[in-house]
Backbone bond lengths (Angstrom), bond angles and torsions (degrees), N, CA, C in turn:
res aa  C-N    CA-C-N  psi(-1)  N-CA   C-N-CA  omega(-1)  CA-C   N-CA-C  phi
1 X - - - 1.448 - - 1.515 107.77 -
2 X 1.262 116.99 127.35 1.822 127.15 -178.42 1.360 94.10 -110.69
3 X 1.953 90.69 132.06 1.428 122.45 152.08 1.454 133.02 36.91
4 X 1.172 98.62 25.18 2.224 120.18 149.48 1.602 87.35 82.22
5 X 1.347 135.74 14.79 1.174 122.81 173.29 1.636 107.12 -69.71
6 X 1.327 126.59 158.82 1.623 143.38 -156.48 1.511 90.46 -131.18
7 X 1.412 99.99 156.84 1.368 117.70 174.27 2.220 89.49 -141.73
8 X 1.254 86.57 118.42 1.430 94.63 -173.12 1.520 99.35 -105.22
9 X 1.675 109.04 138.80 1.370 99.83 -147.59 1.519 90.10 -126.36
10 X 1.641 126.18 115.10 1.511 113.91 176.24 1.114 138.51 -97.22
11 X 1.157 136.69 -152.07 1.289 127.98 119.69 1.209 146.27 -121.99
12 X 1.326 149.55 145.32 1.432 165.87 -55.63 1.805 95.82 -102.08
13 X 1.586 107.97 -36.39 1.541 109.91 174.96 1.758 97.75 -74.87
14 X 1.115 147.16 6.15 1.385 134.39 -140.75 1.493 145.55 60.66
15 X 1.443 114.59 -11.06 1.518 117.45 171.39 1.610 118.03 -51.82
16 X 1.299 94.21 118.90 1.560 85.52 161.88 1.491 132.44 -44.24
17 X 1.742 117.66 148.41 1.601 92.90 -176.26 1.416 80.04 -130.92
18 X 1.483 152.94 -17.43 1.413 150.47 -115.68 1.438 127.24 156.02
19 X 0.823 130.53 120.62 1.575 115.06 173.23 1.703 108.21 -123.83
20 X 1.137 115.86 154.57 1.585 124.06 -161.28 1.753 107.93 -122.71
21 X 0.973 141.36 -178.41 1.028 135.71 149.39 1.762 116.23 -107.67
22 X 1.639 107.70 150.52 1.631 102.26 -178.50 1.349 122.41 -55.56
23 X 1.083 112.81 105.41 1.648 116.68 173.08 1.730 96.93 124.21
24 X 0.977 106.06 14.88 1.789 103.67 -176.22 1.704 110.48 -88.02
25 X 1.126 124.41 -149.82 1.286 136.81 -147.87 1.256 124.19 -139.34
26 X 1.156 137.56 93.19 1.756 126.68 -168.55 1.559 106.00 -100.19
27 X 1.395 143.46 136.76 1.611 133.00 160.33 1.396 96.68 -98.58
28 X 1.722 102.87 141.33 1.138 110.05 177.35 1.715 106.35 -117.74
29 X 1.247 124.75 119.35 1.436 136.12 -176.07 1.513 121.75 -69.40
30 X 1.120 151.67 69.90 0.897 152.00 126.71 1.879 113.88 36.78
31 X 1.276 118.68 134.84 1.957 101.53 158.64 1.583 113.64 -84.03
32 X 1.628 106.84 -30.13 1.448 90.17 170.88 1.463 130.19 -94.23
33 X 1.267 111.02 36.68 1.439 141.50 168.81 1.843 121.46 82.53
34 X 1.540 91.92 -0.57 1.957 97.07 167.09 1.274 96.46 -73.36
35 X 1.824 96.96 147.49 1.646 119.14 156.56 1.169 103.73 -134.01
36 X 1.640 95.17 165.07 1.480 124.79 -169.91 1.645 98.21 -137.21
37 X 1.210 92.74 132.48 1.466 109.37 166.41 1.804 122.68 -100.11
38 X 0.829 127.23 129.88 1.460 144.63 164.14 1.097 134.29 -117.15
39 X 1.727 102.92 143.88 1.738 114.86 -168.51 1.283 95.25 -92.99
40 X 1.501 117.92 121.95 1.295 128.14 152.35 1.681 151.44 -76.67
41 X 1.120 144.70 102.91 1.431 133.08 -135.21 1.650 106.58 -120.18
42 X 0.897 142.32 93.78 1.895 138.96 170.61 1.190 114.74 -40.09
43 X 1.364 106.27 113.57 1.845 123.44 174.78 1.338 99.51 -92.08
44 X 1.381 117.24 -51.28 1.683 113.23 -147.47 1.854 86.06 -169.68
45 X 1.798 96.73 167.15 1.607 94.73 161.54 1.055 146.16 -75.66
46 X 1.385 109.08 -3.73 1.794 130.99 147.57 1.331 137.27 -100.70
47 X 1.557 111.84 7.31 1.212 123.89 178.39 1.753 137.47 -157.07
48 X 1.281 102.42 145.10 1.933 94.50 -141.80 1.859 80.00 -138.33
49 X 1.864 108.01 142.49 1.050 88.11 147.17 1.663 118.95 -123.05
50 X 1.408 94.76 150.37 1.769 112.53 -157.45 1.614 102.10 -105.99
51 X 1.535 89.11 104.73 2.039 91.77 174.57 1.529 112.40 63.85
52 X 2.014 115.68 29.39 1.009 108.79 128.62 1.804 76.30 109.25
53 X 1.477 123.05 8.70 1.524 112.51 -174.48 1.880 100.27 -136.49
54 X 1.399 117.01 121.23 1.679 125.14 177.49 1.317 100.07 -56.20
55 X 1.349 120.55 121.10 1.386 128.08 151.11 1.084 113.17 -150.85
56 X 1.615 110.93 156.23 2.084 123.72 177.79 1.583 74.54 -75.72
57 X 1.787 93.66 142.31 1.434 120.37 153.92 1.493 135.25 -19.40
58 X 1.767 88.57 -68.85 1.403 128.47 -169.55 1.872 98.37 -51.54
59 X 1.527 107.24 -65.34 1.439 126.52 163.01 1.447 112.72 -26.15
60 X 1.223 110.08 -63.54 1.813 129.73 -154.88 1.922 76.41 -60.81
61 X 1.573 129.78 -72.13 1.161 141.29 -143.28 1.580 99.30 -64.48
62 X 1.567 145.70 -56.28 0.815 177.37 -0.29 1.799 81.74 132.05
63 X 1.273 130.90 -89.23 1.467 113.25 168.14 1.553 126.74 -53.52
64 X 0.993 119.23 18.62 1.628 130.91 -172.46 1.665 86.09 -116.40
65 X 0.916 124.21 -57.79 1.394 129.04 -151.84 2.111 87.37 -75.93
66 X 1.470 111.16 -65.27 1.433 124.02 -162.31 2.013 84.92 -50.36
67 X 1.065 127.34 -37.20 1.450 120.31 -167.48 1.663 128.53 -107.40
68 X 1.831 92.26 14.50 1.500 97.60 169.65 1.318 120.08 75.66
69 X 1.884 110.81 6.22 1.743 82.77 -177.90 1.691 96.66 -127.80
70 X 1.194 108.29 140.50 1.540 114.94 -160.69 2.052 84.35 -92.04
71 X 1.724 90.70 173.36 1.735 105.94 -171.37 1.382 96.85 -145.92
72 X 1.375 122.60 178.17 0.939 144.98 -132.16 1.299 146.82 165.78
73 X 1.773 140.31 75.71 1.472 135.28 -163.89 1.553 79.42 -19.91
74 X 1.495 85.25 162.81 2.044 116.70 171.80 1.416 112.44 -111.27
């Protein structure tokens, strides 16, 4: 993990829900009860890449929400 930078993690309107540190860990919950964990990396203050893919936050949350599976620091 580099230099106390945050990856602030929202949801789809923008509210903060979490903040992580760069190089930290998100679980992602499943509805039929599998999870997946992902390495998270700080681009910018709107954008992180999660499990190795560039996306704005806001975006990343917004397909979390449209696909039912809630997240979570690890």
């Amino acid at each position: 993990m580099s230099g106390g930078r945050k990856i602030c993690m929202t949801d789809s309107a923008g509210r903060i829900l979490f903040s992580i540190p760069d190089g930290g860990i998100i679980r992602m919950l499943y509805g039929n009860g599998e999870d997946y964990f992902a390495v998270c990396r700080y681009l910018d203050e709107a954008h992180a890449e999660i499990d190795g893919v560039r996306c704005a936050v806001q975006e990343f949350a917004r397909r979390m929400e449209q696909n039912r599976i809630s997240y979570a620091p690890a």
